[in-house]
C-alpha positions as CSV (number, residue, x, y, z in Angstrom):
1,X,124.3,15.1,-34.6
2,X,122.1,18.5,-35.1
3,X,124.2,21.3,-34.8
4,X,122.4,25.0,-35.0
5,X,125.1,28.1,-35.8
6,X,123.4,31.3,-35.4
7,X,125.0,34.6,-36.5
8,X,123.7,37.8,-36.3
9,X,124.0,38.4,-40.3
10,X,125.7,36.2,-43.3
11,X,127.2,39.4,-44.6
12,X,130.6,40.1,-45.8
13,X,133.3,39.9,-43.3
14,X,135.5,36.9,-41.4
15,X,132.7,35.5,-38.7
16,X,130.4,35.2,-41.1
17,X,132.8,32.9,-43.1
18,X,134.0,31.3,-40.4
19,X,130.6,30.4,-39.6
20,X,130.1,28.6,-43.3
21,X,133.4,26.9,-43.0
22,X,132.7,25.3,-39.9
23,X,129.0,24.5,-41.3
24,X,130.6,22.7,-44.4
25,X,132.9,20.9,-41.8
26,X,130.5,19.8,-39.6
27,X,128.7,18.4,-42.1
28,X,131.4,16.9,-44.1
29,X,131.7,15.5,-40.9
30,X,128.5,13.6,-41.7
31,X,126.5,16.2,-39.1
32,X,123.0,17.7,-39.9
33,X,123.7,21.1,-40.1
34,X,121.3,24.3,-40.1
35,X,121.9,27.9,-39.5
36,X,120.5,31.0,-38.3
37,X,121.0,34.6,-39.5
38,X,119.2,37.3,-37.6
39,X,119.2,40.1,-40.4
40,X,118.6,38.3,-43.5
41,X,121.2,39.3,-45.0
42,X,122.9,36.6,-47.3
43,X,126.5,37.3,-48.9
44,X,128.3,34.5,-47.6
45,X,127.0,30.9,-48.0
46,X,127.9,27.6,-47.0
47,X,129.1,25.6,-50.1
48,X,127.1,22.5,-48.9
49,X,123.5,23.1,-50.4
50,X,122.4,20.3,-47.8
51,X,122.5,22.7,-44.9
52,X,119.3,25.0,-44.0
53,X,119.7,28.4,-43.7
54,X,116.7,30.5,-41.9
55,X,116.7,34.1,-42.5
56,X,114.7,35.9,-40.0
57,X,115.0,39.8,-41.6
58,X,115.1,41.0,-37.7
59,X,114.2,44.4,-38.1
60,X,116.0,46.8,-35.7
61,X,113.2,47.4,-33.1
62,X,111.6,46.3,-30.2
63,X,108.6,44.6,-32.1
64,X,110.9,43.1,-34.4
65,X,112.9,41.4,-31.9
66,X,110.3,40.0,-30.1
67,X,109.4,38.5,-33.7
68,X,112.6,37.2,-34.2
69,X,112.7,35.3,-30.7
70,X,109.1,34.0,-32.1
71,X,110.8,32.5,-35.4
72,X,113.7,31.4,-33.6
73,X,111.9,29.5,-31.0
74,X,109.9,27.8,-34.0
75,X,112.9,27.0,-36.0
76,X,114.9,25.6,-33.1
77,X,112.0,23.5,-32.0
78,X,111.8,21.9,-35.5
79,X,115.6,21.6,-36.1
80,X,115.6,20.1,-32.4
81,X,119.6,20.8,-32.4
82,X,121.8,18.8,-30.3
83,X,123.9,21.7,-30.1
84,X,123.9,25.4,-30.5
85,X,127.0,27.7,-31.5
86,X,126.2,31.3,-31.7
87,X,128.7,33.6,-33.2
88,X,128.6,37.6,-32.5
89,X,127.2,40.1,-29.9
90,X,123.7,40.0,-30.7
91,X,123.3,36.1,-31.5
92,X,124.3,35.5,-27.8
93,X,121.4,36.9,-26.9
């Protein structure tokens, strides 16, 4: 199974962790595994080096939102994820 986790940032603090835990899990699990941070920003990682991490550096404007939905389209469209967890407010969107 593809499974996408998006997060708004991988920066220090518990969702962003709990976001990496459940990426090693799910691919312990024997899952393809990819995530998405909005920011960029990369403190916390996954310990699995087999899972993908996009970065988008979403800048915080309206022109670099309507980038990010750009890159994210393209990114889901290549992961082609069977599922998609988001994690935090602006994620969701």
């Amino acid at each position: 199974m593809r499974i996408l986790l998006i997060i708004t940032g991988l920066g220090m603090g518990g969702a962003e962790r709990q976001v990496c835990d459940l990426a090693d899990e799910f691919h312990k699990m024997g899952n393809n595994v990819a995530i998405i941070s909005l920011t960029g920003k990369e403190i916390v990682l996954p310990m699995s080096k087999d899972i993908k991490i996009f970065s988008l550096n979403m800048k915080k404007n309206i022109f670099g939102l309507i980038h990010s939905l750009v890159q994210a389209k393209k990114v889901i469209d290549k992961f082609n994820p069977d599922i998609v967890h988001s994690h935090m407010f602006h994620a969701n969107l």
